[in-house]
Structures are given as C-alpha cells and as structure tokens.
C-alpha positions as CSV (number, residue, x, y, z in Angstrom):
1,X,12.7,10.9,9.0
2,X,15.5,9.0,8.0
3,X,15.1,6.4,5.7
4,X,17.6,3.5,3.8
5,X,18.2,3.0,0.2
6,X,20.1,0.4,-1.8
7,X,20.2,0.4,-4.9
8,X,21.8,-2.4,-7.7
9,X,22.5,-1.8,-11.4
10,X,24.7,-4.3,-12.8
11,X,28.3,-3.2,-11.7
12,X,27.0,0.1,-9.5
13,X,25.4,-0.4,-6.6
14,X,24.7,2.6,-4.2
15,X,23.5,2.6,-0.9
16,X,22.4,5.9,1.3
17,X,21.1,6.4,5.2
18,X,19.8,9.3,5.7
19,X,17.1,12.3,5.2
20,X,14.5,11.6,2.8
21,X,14.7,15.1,1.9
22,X,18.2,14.4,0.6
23,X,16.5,11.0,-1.2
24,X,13.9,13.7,-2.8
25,X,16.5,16.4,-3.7
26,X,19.5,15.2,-4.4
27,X,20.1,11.5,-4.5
28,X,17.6,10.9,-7.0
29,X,19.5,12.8,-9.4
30,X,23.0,11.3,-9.3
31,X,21.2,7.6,-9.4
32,X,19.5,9.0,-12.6
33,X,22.8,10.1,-14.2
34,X,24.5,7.5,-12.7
35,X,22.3,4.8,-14.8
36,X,22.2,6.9,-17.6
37,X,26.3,6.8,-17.6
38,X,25.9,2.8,-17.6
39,X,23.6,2.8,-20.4
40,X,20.5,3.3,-18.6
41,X,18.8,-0.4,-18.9
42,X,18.0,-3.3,-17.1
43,X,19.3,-6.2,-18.1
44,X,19.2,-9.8,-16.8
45,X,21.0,-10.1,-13.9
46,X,20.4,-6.5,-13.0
47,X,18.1,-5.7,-9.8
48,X,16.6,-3.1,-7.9
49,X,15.6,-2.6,-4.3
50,X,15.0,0.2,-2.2
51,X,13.5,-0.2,1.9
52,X,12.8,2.2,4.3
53,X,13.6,2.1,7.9
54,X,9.5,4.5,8.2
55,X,6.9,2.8,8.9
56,X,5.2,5.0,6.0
57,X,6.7,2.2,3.7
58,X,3.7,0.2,3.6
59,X,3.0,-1.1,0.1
60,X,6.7,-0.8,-1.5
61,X,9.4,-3.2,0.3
62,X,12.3,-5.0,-0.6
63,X,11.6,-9.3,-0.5
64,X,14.7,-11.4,-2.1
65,X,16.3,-8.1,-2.9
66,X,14.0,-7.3,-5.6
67,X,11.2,-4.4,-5.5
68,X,7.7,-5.4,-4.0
69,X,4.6,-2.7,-4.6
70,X,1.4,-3.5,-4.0
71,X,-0.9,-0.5,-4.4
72,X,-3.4,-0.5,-7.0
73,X,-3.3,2.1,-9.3
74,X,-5.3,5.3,-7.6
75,X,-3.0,4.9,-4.6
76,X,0.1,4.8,-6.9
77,X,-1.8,8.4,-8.4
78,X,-2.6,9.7,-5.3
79,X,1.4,9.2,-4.3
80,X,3.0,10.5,-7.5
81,X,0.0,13.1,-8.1
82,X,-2.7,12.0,-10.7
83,X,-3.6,15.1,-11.5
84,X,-3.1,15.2,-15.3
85,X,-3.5,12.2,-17.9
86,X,0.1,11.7,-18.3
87,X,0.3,11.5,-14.6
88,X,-2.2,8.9,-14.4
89,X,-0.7,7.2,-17.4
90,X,2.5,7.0,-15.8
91,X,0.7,5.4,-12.2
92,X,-0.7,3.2,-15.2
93,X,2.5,1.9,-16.5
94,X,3.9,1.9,-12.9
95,X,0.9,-0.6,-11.8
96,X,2.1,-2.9,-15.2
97,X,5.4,-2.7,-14.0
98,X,5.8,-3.3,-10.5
99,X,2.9,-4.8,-9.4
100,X,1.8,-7.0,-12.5
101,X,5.5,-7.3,-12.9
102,X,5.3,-6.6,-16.8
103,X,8.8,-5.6,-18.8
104,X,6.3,-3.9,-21.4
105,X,3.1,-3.4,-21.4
106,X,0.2,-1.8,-25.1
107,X,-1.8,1.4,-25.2
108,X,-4.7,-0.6,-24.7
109,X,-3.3,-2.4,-20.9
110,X,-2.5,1.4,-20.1
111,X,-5.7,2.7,-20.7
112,X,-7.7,-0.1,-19.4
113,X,-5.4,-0.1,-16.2
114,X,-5.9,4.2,-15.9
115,X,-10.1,3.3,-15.6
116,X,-9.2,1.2,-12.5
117,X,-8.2,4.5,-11.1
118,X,-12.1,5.6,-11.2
119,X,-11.2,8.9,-8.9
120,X,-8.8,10.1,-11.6
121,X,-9.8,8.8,-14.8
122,X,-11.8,11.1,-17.2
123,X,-12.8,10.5,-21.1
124,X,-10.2,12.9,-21.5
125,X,-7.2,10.5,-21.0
126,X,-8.8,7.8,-23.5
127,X,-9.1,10.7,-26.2
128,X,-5.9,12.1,-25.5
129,X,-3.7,8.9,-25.0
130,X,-1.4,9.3,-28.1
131,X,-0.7,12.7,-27.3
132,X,-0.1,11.7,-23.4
133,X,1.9,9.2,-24.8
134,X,4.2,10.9,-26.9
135,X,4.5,13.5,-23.9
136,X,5.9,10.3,-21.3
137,X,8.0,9.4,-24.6
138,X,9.9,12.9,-24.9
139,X,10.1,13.1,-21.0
140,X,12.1,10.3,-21.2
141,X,10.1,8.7,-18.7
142,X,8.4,5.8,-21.1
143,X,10.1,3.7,-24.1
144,X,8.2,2.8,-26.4
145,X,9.5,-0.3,-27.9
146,X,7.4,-0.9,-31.0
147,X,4.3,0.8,-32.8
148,X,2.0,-0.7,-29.8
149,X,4.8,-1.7,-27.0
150,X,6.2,0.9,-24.1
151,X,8.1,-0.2,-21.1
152,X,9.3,2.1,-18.0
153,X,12.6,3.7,-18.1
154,X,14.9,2.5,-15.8
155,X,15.9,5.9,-14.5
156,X,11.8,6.4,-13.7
157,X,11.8,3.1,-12.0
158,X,14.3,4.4,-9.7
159,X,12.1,7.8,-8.8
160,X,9.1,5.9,-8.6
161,X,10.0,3.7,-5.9
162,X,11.3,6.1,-4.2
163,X,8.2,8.4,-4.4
164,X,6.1,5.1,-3.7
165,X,8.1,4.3,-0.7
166,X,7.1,7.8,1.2
C-alpha cells in the first residue's frame, strides 16, 4: 500500500510516495537523524504533517498543514502496542500531545490519562511510573523539562504519526 508523507522542520522539509514498508524501515530513520542534525526541537514556526493516500488513515490527517489525531488513548496503545507500562505511558503522553495538543504535560496528567486506557492499565504502571519514566527519559523518547514537566521528543513525534497513521 503506498502511502504519502510530508514532513516540515524549520528549514528541512521532506516529502516521500511510496511503500509504507519503506516509511516503517527506512525513512523513519533518516527523518530521525535528520532532526537530530537540526537540533532536534520544535520551535515556533516549525510544523509537522504527515497524510496518507489509505483509507486505513482514519484518526491521524493532515488539516491546515498541521497534525490532526483523534484516538483516545487505548486505540493509540493498541496501534503502537500497550503491552508494557512504558508503552502505555508513551500512548499517554502521545494522547497529551496530539490530541489535547499539550507542549508538556506532569506525571500526574500521564497517569491519570494511562487509566482511560482501562484495557491496558494495571496498578502496576501507577507504582512503577518513576521508573517507567526514567526508562522513556534514557530512550530518548520523553524530555523531561523540569522535576514534574515532560514533553515528547520531536524525533518520537515523527514515528508516532507515522505508526498512528497505519
């Protein structure tokens, strides 16, 4: 299935047609280093937006050339797998951040928003969340701004809509 990708960070902006397999594989990648080249954060005038000629799209599209997801948390898991707490964490965050459309977002919003994913949540993730935490903080996949404050890195934002958009 062939799907379309354009992508904008400040100066770069890439756009692919083609396999999503290559999207998956490959192109994911080189957007990732290619941010991380350019500093590897948003700023103002910065945007992202990513569409898909598939009809399996539905839920992540492209309106005014900025990102549009609405999924609510368990389908976000179920796209990105949910399986563990940092998984569901991370479909957390990505609810706060695309949806909610939250630059940052506490350890409290994060857990609360994980129990909204009732099919993946256990009493685990609220008793683990610092360590899950710390583990999205060395993966490079979460910032965490402050003592109570994380935002989504930018390369992550990238693979996420990806993943979301499939």
């Amino acid at each position: 299935m062939d799907s379309k990708l354009k992508i904008k960070v400040g100066d770069l902006e890439i756009e692919f047609e083609g396999s999503e397999d290559y999207i998956k594989d490959g192109l994911l990648k080189l957007v990732a280093e290619a941010v991380e080249l350019l500093g590897g954060s948003r700023k103002s005038g910065e945007e992202t937006s990513h569409s898909s000629s598939s009809s399996s799209n539905q839920g992540a599209a492209t309106e005014g050339g900025s990102s549009q997801v609405d999924m609510s948390t368990s389908t976000i898991a179920s796209k990105i797998g949910g399986d563990s707490g940092t998984d569901l964490l991370l479909s957390a965050a990505a609810y706060l951040t695309f949806v909610q459309k939250k630059e940052s977002f506490s350890r409290t919003d994060l857990l609360q928003e994980s129990k909204n994913a009732t099919s993946y949540y256990t009493q685990s993730v609220s008793k683990n969340l610092s360590a899950y935490l710390t583990r999205l903080v060395k993966a490079g996949k979460l910032v965490q701004r402050a003592n109570d404050s994380y935002a989504m890195q930018s390369a992550t934002r990238t693979q996420l809509l990806a993943q979301l958009a499939n």
